[in-house]
C-alpha positions in Angstrom: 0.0 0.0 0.0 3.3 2.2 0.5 3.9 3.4 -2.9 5.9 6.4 -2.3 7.8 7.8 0.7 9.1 11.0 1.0 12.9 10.6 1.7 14.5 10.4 5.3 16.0 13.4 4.5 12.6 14.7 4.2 11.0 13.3 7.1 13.3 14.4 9.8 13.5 18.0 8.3 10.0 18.1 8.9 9.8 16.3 12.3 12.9 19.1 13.5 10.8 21.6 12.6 8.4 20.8 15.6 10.1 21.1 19.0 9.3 18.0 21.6 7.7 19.6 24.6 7.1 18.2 27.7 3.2 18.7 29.4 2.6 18.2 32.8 -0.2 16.7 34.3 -0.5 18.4 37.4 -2.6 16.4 40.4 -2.2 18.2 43.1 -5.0 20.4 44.3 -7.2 18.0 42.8 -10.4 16.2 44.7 -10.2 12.8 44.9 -13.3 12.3 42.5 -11.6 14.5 40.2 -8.1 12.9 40.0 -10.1 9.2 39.6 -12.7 11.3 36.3 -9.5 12.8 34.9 -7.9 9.4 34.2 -11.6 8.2 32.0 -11.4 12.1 30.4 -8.1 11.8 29.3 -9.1 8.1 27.6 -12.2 9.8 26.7 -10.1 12.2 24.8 -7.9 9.4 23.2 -11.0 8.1 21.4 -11.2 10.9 19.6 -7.9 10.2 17.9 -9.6 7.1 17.0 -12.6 9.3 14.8 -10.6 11.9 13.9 -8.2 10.1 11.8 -11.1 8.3 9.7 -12.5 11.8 9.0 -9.2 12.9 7.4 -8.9 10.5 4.5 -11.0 7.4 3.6 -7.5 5.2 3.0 -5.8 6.2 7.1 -7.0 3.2 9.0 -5.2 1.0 6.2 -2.2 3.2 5.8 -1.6 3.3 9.7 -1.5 -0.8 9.8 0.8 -0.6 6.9 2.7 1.5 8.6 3.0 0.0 11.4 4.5 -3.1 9.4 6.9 -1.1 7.2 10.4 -2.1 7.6 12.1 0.1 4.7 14.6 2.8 5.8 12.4 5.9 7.0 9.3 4.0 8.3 9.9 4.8 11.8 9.9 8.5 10.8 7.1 7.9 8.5 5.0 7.0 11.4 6.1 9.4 13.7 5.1 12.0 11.0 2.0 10.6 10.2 0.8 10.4 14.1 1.5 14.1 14.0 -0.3 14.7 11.0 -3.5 12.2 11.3 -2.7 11.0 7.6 0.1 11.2 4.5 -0.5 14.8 4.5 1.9 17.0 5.4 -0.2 20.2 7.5 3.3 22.1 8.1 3.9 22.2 4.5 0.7 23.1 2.3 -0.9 19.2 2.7 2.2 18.0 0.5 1.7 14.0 0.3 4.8 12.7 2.4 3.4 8.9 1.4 2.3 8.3 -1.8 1.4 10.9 -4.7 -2.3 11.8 -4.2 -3.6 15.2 -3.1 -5.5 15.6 -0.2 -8.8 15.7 -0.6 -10.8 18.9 -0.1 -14.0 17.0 1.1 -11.5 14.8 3.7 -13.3 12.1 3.9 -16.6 13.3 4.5 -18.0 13.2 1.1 -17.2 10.5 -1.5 -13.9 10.9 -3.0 -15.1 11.8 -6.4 -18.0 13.7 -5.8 -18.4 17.1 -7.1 -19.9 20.4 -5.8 -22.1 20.1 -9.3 -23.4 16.9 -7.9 -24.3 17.8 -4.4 -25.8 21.0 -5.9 -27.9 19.2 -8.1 -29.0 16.8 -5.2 -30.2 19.6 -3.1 -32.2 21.1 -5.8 -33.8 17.5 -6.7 -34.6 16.7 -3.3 -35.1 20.4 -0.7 -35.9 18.5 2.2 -32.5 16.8 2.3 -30.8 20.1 2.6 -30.7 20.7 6.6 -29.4 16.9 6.9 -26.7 17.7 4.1 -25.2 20.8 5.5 -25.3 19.6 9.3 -22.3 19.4 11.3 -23.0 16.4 12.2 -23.0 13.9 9.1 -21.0 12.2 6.7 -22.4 12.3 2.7 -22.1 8.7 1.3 -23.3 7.3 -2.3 -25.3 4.4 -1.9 -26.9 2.9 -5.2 -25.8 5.8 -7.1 -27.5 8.3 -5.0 -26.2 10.8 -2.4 -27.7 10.1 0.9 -26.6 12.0 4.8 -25.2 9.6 8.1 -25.4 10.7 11.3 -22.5 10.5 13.0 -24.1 8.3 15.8 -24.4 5.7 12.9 -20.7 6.5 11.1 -18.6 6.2 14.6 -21.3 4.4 16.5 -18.7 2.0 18.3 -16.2 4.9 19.0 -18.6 7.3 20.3 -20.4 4.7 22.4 -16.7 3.9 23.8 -16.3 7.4 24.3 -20.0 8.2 26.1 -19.0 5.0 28.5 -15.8 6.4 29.6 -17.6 10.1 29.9 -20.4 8.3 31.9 -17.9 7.0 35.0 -15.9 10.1 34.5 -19.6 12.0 35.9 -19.9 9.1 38.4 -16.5 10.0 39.6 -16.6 14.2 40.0 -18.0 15.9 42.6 -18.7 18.8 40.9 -22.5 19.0 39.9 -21.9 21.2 37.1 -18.9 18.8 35.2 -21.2 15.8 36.1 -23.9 17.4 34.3 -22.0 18.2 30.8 -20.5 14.6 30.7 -23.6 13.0 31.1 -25.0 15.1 28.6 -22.4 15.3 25.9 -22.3 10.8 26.3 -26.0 11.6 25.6 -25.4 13.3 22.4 -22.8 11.1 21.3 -25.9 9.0 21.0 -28.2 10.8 19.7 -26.5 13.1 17.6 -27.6 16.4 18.9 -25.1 18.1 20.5 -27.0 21.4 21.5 -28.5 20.6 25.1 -24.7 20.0 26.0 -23.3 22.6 24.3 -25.5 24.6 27.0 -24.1 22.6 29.6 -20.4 22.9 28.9 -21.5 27.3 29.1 -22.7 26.6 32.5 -19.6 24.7 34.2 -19.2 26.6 37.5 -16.6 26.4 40.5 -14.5 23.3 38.4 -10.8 22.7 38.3 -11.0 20.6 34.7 -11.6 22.3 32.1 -13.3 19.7 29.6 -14.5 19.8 26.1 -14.7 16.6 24.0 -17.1 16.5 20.7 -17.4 17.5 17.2 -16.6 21.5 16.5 -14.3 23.1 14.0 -14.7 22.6 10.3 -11.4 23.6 9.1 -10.4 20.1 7.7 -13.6 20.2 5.2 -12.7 22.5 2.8 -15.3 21.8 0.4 -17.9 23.0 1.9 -16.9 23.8 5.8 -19.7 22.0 6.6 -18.5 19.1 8.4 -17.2 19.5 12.1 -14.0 17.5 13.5 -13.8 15.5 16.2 -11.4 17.2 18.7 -11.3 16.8 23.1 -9.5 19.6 25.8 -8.7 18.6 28.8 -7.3 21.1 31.0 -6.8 22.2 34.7 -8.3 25.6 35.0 -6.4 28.5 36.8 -8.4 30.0 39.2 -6.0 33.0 39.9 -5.3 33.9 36.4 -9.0 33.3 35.5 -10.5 35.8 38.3 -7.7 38.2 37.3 -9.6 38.3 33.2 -12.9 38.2 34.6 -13.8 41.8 34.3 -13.1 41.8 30.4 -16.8 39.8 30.2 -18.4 42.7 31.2 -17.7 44.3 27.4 -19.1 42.5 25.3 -21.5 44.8 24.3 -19.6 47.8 24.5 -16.8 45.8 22.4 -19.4 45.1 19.8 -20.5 48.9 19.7 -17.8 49.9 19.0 -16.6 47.9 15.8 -16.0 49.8 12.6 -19.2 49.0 11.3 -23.2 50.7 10.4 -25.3 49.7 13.6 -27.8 47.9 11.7 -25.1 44.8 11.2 -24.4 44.9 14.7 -25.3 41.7 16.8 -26.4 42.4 20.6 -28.8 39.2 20.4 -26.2 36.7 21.4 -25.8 35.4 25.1 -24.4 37.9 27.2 -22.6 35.1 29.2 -18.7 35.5 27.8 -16.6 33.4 29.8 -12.7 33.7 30.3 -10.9 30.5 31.9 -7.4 30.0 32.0 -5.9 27.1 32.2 -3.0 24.5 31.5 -3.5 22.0 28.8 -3.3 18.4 30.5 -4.4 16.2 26.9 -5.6 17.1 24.1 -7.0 14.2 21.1 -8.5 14.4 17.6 -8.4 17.8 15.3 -6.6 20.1 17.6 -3.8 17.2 18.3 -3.2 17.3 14.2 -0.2 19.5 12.7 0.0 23.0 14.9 -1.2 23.4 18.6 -4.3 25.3 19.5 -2.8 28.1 21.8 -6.9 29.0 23.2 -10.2 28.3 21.7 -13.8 29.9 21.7 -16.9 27.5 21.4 -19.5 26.6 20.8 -19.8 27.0 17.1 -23.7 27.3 17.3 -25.2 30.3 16.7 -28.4 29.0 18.7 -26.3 28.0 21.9 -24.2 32.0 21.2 -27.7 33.6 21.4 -28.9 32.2 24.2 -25.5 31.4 25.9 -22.7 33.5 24.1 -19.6 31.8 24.3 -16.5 30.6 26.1 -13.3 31.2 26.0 -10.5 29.0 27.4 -6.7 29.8 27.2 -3.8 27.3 27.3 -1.4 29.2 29.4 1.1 27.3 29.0 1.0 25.6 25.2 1.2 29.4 24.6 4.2 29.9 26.8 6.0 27.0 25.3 5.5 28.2 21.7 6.8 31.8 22.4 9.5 30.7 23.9 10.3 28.0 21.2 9.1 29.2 17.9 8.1 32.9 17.9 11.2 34.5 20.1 13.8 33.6 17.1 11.4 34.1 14.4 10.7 37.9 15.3 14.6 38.5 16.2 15.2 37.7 12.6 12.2 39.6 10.8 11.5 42.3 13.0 13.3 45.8 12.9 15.4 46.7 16.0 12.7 49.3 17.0 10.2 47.0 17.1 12.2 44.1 18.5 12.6 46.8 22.0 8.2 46.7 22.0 7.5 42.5 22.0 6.2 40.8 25.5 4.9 37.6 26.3 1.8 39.8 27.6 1.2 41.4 24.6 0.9 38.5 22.7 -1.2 36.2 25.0 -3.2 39.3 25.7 -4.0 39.9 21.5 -5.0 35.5 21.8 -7.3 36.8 24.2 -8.7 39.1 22.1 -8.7 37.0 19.2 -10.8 34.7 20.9 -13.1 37.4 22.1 -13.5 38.7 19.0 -15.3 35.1 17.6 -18.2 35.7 19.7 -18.6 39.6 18.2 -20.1 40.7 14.9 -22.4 39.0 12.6 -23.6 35.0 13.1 -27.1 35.0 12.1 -28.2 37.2 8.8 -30.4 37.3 6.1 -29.0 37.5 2.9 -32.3 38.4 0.4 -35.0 38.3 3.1 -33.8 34.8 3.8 -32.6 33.9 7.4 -28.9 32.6 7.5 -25.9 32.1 9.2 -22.6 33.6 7.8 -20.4 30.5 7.6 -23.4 29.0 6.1 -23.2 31.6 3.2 -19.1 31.8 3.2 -18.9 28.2 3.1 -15.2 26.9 2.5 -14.1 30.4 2.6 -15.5 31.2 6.2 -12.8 29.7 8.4 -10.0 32.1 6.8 -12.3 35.1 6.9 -13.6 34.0 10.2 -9.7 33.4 11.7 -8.4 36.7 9.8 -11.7 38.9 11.7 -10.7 37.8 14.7 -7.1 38.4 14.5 -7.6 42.1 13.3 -10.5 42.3 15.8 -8.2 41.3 18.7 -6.1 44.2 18.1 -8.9 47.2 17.5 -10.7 45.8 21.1 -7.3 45.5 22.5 -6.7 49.0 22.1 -10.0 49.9 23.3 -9.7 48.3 26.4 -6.0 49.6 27.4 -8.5 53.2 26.4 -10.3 52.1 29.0 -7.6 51.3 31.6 -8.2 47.3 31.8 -4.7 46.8 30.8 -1.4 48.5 31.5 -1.1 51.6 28.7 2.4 50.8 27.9 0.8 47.3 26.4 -0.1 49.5 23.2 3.1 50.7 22.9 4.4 46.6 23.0 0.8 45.3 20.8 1.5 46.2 17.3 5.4 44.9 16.9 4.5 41.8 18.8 1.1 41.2 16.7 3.6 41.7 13.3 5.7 38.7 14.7 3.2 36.6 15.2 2.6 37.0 11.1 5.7 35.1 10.5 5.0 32.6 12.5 2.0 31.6 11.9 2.4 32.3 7.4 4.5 29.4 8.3 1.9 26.7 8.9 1.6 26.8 4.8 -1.4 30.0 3.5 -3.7 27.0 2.3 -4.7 26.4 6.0 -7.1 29.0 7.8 -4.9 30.6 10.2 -1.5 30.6 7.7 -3.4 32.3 4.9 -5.6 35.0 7.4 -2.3 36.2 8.5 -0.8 36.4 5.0 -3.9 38.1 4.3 -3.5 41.1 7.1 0.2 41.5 6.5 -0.3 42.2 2.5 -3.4 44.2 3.1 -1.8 46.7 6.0 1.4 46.7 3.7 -1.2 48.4 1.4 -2.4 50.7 4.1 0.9 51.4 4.9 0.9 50.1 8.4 3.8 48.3 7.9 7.0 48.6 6.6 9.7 46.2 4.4 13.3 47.1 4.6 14.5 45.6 1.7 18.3 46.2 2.2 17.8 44.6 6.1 15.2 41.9 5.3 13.1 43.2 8.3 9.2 44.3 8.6 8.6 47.3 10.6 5.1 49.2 12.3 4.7 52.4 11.2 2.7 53.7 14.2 0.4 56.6 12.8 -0.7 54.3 10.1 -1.5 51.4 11.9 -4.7 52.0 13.7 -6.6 53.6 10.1 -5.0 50.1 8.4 -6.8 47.7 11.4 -10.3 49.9 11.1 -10.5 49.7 7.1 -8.9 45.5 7.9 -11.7 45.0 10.4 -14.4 47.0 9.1 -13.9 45.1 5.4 -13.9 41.6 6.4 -16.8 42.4 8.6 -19.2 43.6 6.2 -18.4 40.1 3.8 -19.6 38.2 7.2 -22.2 41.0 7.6 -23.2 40.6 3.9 -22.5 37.0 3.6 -21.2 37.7 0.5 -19.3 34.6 -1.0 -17.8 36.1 -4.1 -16.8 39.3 -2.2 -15.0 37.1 0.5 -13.3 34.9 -3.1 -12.0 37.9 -4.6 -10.4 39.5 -1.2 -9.1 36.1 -0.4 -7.4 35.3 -3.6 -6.2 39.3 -3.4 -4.4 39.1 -0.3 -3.8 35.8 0.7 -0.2 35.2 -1.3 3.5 35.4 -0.7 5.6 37.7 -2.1 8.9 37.9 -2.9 9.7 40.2 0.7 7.9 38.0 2.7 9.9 34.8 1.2 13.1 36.2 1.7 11.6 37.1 5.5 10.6 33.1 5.7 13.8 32.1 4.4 15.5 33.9 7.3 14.0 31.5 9.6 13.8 28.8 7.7 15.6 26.5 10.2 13.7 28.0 13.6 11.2 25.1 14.5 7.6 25.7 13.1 5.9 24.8 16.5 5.7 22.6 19.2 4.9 18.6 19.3 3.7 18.0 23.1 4.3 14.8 25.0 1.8 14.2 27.4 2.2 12.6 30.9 -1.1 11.9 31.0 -1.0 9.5 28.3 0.1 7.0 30.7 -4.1 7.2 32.0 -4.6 5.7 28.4 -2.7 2.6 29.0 -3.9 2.1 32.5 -7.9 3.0 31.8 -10.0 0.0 31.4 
């Protein structure tokens, strides 16, 4: 089945270019009941390794066993990578195959292989009942006799998610908190049933708890087809109470934030949930879609616009994932690109204060619209295209708010000074991940277009970028107030041609990229809780 393998040479370039780090799974502080539930959570989390890599590509189960037989010089580097990777696809370096010679798929293995947007189109229009159940979250698209028909993924991964729901189950039996006991047994329910609303509530209302725990279907970055079809993905983290109660204030904003965004009022959105939860906390495990490639550094969820309006959302940071990737990855990257002015104004504050913001920034603007008097929602109507929009929004968002709120006095004024310089190395960095992939090509988007704005600066003689400060705020209001009016809109072919304008790489920024070609991309975590997945019956 191993036709074609990238060379050794390859393999451990690639595999250098992610630094081992080392994550603790901290017990102490813990109750009892919680220390026995995190041990079922973290296998709980495991299983969705188990989903996850069947969603990326229809031929991984197979490849994996081959692997795992392979005795050829490279296969133990071939297997290490494709771990990493869930699949032959290389996620550090534009989905390049590393084993064998066929692209990845954009539908990952959610739709038949050679179905084509022509054919679902046509379905939809045949049959207009079917059209709810074929854009859902929650289901594969198969071809049985010829004909295109919707599986729930309680029927696809019946045997994994009922594995998963057990272990979530005696994980509830085992906490003492009321409010963690409540999600688990809720979210095992919907792993049943399929609807993961009621739990999505639950997970908003998790009060007074030390783990932090998500585990379901969520982001649908891998299907870029459609972006349709949500990932299987599980957090388990140890919340920090300190740091937690020290962000709790920002909450209290989120109307004010969305006031004040560079928009007309009438696209404004003051019907979500008010509730805007900050937790901070320290990754313990993490399994399925956020394992894959480059590590999640602080999600917002849920994706549902139902649960937002009633609920809002909730933001969770991974203190220390992001601490381990400053220190390894972005710290040499900006000392290479980043003038000497601006190398005196970068923090470790300033940039885990703009993720902060960034993740704020998801639950503002537009969700549910109406695009010619029908009701929508706007990655509905931005299909593939939404994630990049989406992660470019929020990016550009994080800094306006930011600003706003060091106006206000929440954070230390001299942040501002420290926000822009460290926010332009943090481009670099994350261009890196390859501009085909939702956060890579939203950063390559905001560099070109402030370039054009004139917010930044190239020295071409020096290699280095530069902020040019009386340019930079007029260049983040036209950013942010543009890509919110194509979510605002949900204008598709607006969102294609800004896309396909600025999301490219010049011949300045790959002379920048070549400067640092040999710093390590990002981190590859080794758990110590892993040794719960060997010992969990």
């Amino acid at each position: 089945m191993i036709d074609k393998l990238e060379s050794q040479a390859y393999l451990s370039s690639q595999l250098a270019k992610l630094v081992p780090v080392e994550i603790a799974c901290p017990l102490e502080g813990l109750t009892s009941g919680d220390q026995k539930a995190l041990k079922k959570l973290v296998a709980a989390a495991a299983v969705m390794d188990e989903i996850f890599l069947k969603q990326v590509y229809v031929k991984n189960v197979a490849l994996k066993k081959s692997l795992q037989q392979f005795q050829e010089p490279g296969a133990k580097d071939a297997l290490e990578y494709f771990n990493i990777n869930f699949g032959p696809f290389d996620r550090i370096n534009n989905h390049h195959p590393f084993i064998g010679q066929i692209k990845k798929p954009d539908g990952a293995n959610y739709y038949p292989e050679n179905m084509t947007k022509d054919e679902f189109l046509a379905h939809l229009k045949a049959n207009p009942d079917d059209e709810n159940v074929f854009t859902s979250n929650y289901t594969l698209i198969k071809r049985e006799c010829g004909k295109l028909t919707a599986v729930p993924y309680n029927v696809a991964y019946a045997e994994e998610l009922e594995k998963a729901a057990q272990l979530m189950s005696d994980a509830a039996a085992l906490t003492e908190n009321a409010s963690l006991k409540k999600y688990l047994l809720s979210r095992a329910e919907a792993f049943k049933s399929n609807n993961y609303r009621q739990s999505d509530m639950d997970w908003m209302d998790l009060t007074d708890h030390d783990l932090e725990v998500v585990i379901g279907p969520y982001e649908v970055y891998e299907d870029t087809f459609w972006g349709y079809k949500a990932a299987f993905e599980g957090f388990i983290t140890r919340v920090d109470r300190e740091e937690s109660a020290k962000l709790k204030k920002i909450t209290t904003y989120m109307d004010e934030l969305e006031l004040n965004l560079p928009i007309d009022d009438q696209y404004k959105n003051f019907s979500r949930g008010k509730s805007s939860p900050i937790v901070v906390t320290d990754e313990i495990y993490t399994g399925g879609d956020t394992k894959a490639g480059v590590q999640t550094t602080a999600f917002n969820l849920p994706n549902d616009e139902y649960v937002r309006e009633i609920k809002g959302s909730k933001k969770v940071m991974l203190k220390n994932i992001a601490r381990a990737k400053y220190d390894s990855c972005w710290v040499p990257i900006v000392q290479a690109v980043l003038s000497e002015g601006d190398l005196e104004n970068v923090s470790f504050d300033a940039y885990f204060n703009h993720v902060l913001l960034h993740e704020i920034a998801h639950g503002l603007g537009p969700g549910t619209i109406k695009v010619d008097g029908r009701e929508t929602t706007v990655n509905k109507e931005l299909k593939e295209l939404y994630s990049t929009i989406e992660e470019a929004k929020a990016d550009i968002l994080g800094l306006w708010n930011l600003v706003y709120l060091v106006k206000k006095g929440e954070f230390p004024e001299e942040l501002e000074d420290k926000l822009f310089s460290t926010y332009l190395g943090g481009i670099f960095r994350s261009v890196r991940f390859g501009i085909g992939e939702a956060h890579g090509g939203a950063n390559a988007i905001q560099l070109n277009y402030i370039l054009e704005k004139g917010g930044f600066a190239f020295d071409e003689q020096a290699v280095r970028y530069s902020v040019i400060g009386d340019k930079m705020m007029e260049a983040v209001k036209a950013l942010s107030h543009e890509l919110l009016m194509i979510q605002a809109t949900g204008d598709y072919e607006k969102a294609k041609i800004f896309i396909t304008t600025y999301r490219k790489i010049d011949d300045n920024l790959q002379k920048a990229l070549d400067k640092v070609k040999d710093v390590p991309i990002d981190i590859h975590p080794r758990f110590e809780a892993e040794r719960f997945i060997k010992t969990t019956e």
